[in-house]
PDB file of N, CA, C and O in Angstrom:
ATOM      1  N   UNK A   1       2.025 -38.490  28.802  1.00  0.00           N
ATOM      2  CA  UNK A   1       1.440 -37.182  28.562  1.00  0.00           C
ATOM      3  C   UNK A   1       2.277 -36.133  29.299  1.00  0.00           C
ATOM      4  O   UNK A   1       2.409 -36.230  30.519  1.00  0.00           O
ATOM      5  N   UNK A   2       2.691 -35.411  28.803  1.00  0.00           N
ATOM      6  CA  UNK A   2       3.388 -33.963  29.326  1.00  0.00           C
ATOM      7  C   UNK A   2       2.773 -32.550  30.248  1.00  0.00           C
ATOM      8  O   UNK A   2       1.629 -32.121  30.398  1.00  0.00           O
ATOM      9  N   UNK A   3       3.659 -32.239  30.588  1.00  0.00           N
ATOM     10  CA  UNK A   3       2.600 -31.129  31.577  1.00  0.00           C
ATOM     11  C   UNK A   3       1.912 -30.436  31.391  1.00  0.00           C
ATOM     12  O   UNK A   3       2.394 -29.617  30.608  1.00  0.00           O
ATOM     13  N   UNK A   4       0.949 -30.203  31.647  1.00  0.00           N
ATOM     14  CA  UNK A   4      -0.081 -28.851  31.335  1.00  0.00           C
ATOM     15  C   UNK A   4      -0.819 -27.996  31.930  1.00  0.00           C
ATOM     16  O   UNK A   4      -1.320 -28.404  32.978  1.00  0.00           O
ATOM     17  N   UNK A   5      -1.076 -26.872  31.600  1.00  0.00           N
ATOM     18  CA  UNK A   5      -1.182 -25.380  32.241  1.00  0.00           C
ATOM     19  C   UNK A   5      -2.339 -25.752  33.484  1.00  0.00           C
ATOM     20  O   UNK A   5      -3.337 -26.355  33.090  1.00  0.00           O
ATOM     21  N   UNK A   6      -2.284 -25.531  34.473  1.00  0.00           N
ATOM     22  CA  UNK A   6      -3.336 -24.875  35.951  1.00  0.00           C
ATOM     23  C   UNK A   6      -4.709 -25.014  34.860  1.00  0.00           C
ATOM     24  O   UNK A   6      -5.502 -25.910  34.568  1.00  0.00           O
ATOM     25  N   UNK A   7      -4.429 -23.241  34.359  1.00  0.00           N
ATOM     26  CA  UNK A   7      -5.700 -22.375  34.409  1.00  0.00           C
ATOM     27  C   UNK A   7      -5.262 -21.868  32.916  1.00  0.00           C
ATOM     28  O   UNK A   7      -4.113 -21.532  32.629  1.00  0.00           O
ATOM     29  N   UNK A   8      -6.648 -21.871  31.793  1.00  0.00           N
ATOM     30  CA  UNK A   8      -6.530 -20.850  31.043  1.00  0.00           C
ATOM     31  C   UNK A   8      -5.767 -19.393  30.764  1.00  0.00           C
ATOM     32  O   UNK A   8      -6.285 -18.444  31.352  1.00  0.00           O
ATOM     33  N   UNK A   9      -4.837 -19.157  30.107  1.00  0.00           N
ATOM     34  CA  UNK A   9      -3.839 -18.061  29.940  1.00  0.00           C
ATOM     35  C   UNK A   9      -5.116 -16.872  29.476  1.00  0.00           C
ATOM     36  O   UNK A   9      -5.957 -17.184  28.632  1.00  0.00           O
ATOM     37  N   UNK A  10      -5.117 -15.543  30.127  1.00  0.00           N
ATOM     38  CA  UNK A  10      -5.920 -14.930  29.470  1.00  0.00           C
ATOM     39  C   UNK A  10      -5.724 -14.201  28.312  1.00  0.00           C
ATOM     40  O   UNK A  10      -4.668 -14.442  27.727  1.00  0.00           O
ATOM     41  N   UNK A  11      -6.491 -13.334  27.800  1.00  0.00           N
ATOM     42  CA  UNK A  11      -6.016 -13.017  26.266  1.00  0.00           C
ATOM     43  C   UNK A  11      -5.056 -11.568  26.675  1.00  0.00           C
ATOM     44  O   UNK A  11      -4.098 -11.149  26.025  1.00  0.00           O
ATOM     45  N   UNK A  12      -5.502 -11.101  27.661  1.00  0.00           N
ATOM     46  CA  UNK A  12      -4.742  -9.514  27.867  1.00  0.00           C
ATOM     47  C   UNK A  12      -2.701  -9.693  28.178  1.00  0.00           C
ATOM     48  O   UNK A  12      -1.756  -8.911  28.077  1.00  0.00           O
ATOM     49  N   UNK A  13      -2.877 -11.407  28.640  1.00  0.00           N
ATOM     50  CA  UNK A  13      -0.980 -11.856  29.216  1.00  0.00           C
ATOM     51  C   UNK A  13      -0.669 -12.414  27.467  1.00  0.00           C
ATOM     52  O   UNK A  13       0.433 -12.392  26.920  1.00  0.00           O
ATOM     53  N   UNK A  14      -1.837 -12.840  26.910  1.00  0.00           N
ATOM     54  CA  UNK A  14      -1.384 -13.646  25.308  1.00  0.00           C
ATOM     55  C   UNK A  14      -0.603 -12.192  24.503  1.00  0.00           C
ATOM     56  O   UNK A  14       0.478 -11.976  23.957  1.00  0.00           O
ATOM     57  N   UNK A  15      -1.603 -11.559  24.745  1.00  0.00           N
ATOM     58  CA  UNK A  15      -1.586 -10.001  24.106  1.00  0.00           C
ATOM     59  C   UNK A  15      -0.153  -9.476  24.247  1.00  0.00           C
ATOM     60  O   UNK A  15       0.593  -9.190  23.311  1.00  0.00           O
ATOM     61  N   UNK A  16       0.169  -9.378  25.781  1.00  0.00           N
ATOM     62  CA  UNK A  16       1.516  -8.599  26.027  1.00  0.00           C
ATOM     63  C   UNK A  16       2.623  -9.822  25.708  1.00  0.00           C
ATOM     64  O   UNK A  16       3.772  -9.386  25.782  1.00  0.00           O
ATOM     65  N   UNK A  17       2.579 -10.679  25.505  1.00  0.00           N
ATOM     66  CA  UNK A  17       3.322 -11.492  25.440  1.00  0.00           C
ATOM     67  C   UNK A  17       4.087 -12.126  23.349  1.00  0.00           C
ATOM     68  O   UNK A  17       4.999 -12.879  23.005  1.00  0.00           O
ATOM     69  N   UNK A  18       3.064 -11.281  22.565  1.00  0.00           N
ATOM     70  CA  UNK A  18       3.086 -11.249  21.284  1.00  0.00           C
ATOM     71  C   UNK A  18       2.884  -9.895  21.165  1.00  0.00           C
ATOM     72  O   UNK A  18       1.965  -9.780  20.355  1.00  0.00           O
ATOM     73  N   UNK A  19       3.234  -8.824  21.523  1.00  0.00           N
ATOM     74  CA  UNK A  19       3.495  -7.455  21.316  1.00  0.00           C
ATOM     75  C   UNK A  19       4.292  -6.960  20.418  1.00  0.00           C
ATOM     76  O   UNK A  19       4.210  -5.948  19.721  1.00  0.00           O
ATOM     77  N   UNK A  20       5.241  -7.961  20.528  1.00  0.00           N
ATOM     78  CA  UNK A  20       6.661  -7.614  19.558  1.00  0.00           C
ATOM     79  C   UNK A  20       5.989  -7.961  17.821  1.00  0.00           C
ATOM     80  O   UNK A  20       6.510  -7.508  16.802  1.00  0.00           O
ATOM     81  N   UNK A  21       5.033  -8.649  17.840  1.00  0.00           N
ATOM     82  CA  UNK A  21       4.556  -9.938  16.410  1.00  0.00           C
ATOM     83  C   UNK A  21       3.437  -8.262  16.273  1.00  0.00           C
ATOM     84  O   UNK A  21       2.649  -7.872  17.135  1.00  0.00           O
ATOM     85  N   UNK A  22       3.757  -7.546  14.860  1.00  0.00           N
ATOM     86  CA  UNK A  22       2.895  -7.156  14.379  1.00  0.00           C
ATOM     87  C   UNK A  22       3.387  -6.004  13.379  1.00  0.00           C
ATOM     88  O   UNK A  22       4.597  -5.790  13.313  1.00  0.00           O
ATOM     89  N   UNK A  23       2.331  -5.113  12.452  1.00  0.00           N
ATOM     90  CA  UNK A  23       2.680  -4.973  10.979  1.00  0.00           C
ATOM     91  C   UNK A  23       3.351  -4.031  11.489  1.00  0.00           C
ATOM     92  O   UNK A  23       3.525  -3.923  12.703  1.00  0.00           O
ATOM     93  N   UNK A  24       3.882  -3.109  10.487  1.00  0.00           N
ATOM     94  CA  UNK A  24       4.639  -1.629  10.570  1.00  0.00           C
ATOM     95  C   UNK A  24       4.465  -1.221   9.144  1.00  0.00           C
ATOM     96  O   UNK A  24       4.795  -1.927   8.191  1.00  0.00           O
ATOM     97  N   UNK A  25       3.721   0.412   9.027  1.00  0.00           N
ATOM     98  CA  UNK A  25       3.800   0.542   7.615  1.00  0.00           C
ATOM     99  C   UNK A  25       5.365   0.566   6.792  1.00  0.00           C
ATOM    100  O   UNK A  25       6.484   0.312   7.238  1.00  0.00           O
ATOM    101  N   UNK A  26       5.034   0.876   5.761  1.00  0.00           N
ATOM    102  CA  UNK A  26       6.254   0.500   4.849  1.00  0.00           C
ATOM    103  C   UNK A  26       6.917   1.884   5.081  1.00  0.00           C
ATOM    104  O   UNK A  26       6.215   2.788   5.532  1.00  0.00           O
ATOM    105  N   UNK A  27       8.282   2.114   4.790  1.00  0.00           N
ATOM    106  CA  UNK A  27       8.832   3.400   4.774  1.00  0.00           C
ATOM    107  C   UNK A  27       8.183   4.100   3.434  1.00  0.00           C
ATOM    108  O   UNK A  27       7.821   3.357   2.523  1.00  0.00           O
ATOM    109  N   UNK A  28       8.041   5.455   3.313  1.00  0.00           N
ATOM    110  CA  UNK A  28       7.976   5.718   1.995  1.00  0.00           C
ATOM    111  C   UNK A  28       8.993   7.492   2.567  1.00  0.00           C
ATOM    112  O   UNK A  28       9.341   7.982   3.642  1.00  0.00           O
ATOM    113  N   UNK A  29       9.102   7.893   1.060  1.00  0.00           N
ATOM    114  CA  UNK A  29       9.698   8.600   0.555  1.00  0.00           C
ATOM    115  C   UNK A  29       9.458   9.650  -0.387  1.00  0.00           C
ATOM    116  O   UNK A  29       9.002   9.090  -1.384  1.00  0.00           O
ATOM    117  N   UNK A  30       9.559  11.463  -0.684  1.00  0.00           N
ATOM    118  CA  UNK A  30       9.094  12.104  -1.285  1.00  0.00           C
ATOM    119  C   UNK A  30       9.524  11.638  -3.073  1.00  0.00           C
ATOM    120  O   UNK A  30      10.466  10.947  -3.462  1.00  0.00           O
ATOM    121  N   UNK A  31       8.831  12.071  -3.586  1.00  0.00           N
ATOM    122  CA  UNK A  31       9.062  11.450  -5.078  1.00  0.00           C
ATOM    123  C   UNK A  31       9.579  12.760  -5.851  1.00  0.00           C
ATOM    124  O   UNK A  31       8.735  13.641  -6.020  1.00  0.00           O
ATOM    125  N   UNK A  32      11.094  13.021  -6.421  1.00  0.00           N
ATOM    126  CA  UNK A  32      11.400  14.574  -6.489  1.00  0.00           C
ATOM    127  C   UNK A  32      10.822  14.812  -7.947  1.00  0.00           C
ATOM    128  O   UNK A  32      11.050  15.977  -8.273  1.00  0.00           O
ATOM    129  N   UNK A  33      10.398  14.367  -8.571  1.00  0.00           N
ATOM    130  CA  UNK A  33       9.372  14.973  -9.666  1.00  0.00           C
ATOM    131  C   UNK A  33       8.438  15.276  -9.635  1.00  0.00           C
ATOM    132  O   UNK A  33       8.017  15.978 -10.555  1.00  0.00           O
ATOM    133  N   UNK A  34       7.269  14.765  -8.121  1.00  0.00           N
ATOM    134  CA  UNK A  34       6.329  15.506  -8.441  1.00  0.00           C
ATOM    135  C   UNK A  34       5.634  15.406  -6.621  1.00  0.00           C
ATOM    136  O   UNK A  34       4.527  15.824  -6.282  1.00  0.00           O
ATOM    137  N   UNK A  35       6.480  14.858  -5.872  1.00  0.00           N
ATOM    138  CA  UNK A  35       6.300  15.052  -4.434  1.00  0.00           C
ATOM    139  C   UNK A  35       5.279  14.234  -3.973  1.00  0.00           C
ATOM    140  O   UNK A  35       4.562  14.317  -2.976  1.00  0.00           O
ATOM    141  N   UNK A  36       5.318  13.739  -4.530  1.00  0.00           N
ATOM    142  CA  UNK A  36       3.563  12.314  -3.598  1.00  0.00           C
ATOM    143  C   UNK A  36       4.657  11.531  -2.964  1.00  0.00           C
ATOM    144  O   UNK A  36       5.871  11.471  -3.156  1.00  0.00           O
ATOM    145  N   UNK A  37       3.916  11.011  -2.232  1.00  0.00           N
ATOM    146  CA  UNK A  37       4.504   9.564  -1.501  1.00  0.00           C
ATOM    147  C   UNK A  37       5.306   8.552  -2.212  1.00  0.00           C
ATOM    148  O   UNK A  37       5.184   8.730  -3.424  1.00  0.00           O
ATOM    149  N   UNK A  38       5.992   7.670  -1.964  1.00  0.00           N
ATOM    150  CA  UNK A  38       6.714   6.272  -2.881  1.00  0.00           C
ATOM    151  C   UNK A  38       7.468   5.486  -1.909  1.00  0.00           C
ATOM    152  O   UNK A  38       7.914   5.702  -0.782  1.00  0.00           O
ATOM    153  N   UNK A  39       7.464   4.681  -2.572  1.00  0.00           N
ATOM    154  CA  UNK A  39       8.249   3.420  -1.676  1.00  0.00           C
ATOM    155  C   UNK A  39       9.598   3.823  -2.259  1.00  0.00           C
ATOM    156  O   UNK A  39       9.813   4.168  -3.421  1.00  0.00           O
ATOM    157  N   UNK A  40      10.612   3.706  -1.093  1.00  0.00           N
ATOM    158  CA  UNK A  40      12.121   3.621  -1.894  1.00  0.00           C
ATOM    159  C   UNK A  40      12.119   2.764  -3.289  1.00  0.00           C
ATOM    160  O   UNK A  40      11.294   1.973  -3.746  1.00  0.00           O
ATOM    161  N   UNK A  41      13.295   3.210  -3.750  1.00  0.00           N
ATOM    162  CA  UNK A  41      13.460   2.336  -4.938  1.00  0.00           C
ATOM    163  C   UNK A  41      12.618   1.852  -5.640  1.00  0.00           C
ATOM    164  O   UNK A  41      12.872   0.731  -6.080  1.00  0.00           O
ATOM    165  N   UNK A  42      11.577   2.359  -5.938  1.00  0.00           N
ATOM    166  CA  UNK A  42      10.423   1.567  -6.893  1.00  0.00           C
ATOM    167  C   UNK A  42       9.998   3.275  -7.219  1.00  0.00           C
ATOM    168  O   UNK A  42      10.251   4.385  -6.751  1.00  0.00           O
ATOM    169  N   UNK A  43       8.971   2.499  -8.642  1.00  0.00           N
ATOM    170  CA  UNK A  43       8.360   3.606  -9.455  1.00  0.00           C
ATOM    171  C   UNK A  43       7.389   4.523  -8.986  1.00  0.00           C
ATOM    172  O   UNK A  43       6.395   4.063  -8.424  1.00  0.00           O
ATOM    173  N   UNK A  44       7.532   5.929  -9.145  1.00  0.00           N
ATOM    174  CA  UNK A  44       6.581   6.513  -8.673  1.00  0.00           C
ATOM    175  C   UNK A  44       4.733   5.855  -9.243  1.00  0.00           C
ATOM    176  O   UNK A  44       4.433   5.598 -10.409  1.00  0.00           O
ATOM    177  N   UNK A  45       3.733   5.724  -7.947  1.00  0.00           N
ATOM    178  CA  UNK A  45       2.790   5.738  -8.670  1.00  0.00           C
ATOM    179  C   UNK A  45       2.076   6.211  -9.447  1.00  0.00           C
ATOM    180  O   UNK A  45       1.420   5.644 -10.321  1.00  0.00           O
ATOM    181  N   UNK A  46       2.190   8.049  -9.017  1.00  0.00           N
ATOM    182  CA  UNK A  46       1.744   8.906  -9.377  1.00  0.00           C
ATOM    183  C   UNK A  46       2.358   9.604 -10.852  1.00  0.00           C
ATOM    184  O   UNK A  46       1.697   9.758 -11.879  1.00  0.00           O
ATOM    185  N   UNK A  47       3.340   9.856 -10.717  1.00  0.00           N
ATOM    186  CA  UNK A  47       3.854  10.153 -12.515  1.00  0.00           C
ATOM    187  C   UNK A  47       4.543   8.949 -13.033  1.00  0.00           C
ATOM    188  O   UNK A  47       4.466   8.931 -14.261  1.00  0.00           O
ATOM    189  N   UNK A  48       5.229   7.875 -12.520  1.00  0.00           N
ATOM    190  CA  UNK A  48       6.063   6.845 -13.334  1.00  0.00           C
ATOM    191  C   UNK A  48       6.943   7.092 -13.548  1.00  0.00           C
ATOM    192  O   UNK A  48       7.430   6.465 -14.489  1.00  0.00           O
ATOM    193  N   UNK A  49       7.943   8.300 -12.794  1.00  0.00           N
ATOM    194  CA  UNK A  49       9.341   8.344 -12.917  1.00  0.00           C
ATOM    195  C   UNK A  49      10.110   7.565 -11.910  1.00  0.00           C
ATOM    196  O   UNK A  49       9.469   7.109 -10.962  1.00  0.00           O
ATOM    197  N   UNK A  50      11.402   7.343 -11.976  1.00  0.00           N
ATOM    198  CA  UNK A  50      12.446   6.375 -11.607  1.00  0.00           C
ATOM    199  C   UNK A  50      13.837   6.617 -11.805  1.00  0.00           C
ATOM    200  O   UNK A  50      14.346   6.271 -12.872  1.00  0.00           O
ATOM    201  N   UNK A  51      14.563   7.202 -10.861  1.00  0.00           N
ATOM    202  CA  UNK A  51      16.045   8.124 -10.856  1.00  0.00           C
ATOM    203  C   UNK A  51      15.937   9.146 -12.205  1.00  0.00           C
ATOM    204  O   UNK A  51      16.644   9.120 -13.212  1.00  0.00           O
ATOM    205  N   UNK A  52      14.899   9.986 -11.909  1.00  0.00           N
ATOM    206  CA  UNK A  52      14.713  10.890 -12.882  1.00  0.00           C
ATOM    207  C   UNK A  52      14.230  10.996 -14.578  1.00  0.00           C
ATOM    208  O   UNK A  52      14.161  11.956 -15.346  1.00  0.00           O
ATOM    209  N   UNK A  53      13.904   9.347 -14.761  1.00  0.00           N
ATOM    210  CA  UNK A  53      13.724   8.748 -15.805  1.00  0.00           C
ATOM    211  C   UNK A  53      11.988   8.542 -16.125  1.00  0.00           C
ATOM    212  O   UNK A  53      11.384   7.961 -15.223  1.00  0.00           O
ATOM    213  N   UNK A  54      11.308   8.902 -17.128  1.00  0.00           N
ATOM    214  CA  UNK A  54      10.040   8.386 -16.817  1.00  0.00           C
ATOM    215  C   UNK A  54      10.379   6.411 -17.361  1.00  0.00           C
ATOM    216  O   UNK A  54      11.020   6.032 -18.341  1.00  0.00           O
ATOM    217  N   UNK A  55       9.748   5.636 -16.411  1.00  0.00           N
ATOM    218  CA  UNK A  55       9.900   4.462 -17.198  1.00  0.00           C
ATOM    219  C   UNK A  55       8.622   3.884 -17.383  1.00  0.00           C
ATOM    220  O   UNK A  55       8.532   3.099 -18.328  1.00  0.00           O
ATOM    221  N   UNK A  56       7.431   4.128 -16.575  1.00  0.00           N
ATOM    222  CA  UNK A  56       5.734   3.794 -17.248  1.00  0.00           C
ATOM    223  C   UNK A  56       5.146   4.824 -17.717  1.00  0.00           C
ATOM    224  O   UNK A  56       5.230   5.962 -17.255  1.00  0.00           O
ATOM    225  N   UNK A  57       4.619   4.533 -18.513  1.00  0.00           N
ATOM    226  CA  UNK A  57       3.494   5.862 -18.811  1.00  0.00           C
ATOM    227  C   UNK A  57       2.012   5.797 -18.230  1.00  0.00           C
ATOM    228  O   UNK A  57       1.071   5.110 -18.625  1.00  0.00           O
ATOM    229  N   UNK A  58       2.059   6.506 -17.411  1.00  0.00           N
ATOM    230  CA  UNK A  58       0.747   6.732 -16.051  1.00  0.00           C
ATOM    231  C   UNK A  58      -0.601   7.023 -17.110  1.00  0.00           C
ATOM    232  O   UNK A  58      -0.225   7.844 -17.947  1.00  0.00           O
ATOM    233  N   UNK A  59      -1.668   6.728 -17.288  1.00  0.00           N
ATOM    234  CA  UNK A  59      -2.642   6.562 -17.802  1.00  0.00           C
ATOM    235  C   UNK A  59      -3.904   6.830 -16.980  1.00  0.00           C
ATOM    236  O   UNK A  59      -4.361   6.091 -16.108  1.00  0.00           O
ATOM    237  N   UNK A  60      -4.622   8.543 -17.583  1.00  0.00           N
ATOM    238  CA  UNK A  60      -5.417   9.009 -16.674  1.00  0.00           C
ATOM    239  C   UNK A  60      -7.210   7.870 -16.550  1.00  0.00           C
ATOM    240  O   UNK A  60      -7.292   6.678 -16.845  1.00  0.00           O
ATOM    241  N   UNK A  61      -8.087   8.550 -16.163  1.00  0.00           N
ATOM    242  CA  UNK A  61      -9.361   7.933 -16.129  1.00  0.00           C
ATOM    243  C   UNK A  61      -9.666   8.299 -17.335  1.00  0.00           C
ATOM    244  O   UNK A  61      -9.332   9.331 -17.918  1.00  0.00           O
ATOM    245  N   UNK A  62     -10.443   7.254 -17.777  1.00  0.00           N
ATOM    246  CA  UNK A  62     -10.912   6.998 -19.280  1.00  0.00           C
ATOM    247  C   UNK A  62     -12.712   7.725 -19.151  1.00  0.00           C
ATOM    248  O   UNK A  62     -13.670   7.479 -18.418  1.00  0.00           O
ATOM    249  N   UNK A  63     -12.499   8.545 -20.118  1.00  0.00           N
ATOM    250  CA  UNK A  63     -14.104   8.610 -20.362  1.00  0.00           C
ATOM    251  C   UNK A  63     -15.248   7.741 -20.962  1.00  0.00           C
ATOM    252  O   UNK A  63     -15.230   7.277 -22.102  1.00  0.00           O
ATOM    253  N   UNK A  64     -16.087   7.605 -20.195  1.00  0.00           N
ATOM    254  CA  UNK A  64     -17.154   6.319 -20.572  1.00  0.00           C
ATOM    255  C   UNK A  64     -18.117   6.931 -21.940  1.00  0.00           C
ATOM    256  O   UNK A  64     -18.638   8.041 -22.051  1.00  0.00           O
ATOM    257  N   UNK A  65     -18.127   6.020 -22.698  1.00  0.00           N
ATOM    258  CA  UNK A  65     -19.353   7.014 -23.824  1.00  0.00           C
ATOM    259  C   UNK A  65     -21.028   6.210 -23.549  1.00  0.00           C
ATOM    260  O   UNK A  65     -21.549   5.107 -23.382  1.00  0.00           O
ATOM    261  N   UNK A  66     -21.434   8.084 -23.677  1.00  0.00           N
ATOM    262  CA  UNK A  66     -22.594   7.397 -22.759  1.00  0.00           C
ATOM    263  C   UNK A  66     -23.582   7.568 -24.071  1.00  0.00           C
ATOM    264  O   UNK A  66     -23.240   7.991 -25.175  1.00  0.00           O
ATOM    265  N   UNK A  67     -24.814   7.156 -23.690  1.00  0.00           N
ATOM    266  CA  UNK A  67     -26.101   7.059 -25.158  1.00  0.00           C
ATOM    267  C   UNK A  67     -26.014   8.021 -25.916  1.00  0.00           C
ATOM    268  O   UNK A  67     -25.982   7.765 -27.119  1.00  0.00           O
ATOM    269  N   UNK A  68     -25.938   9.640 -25.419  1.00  0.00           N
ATOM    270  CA  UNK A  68     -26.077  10.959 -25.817  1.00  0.00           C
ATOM    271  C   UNK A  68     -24.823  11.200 -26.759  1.00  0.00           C
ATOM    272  O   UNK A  68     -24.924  11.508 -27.947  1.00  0.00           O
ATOM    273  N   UNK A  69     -23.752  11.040 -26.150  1.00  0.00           N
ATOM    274  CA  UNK A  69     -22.496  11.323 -27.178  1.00  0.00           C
ATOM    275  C   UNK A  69     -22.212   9.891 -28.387  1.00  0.00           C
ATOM    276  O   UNK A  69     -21.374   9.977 -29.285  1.00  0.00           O
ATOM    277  N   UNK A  70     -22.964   8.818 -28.198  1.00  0.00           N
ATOM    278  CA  UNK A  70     -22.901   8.005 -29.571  1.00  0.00           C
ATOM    279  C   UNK A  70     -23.666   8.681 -30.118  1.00  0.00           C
ATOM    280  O   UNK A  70     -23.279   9.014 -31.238  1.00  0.00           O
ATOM    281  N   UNK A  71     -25.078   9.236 -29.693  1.00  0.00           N
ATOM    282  CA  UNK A  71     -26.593   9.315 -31.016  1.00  0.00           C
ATOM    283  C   UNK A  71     -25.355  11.087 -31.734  1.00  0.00           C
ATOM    284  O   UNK A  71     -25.677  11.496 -32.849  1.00  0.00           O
ATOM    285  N   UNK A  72     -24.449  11.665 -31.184  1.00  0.00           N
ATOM    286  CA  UNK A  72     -24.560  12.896 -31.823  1.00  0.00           C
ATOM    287  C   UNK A  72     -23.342  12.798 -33.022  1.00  0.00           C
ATOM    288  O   UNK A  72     -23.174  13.516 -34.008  1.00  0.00           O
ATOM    289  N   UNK A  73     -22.577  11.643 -32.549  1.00  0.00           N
ATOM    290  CA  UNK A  73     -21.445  11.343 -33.409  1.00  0.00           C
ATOM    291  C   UNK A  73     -22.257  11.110 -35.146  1.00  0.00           C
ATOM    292  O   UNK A  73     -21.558  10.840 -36.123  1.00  0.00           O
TER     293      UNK A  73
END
């Protein structure tokens, strides 16, 4: 059997000791067609352009049909 610790390590020495181990948001970047946020190199979310190109077509909120606008159709 191999050596082992005294005393319980506490969580505040675990803590400083994995300081370096943790997330970082992503870079993002202005989007020059329409200025929202974006990740480099990928499609805007907001309009779907891409080196000045639209390449998705962004698709707004859909209107729900509710009882009133079937009975008047």
């Amino acid at each position: 059997m191999g050596p082992l610790p005294k005393r319980k390590y506490a969580k505040a020495r675990q803590g400083r000791r994995r300081q370096h181990i943790k997330l970082s948001p992503p870079p993002l970047e202005n989007c020059p067609q329409c200025l929202s946020k974006k990740r480099p190199h990928h499609v805007c979310p907001t309009c779907g352009f891409y080196a000045g190109k639209e390449v998705t077509e962004i698709k707004g909120p859909e209107k729900k049909l509710t009882k009133i606008t079937r009975e008047t159709r």
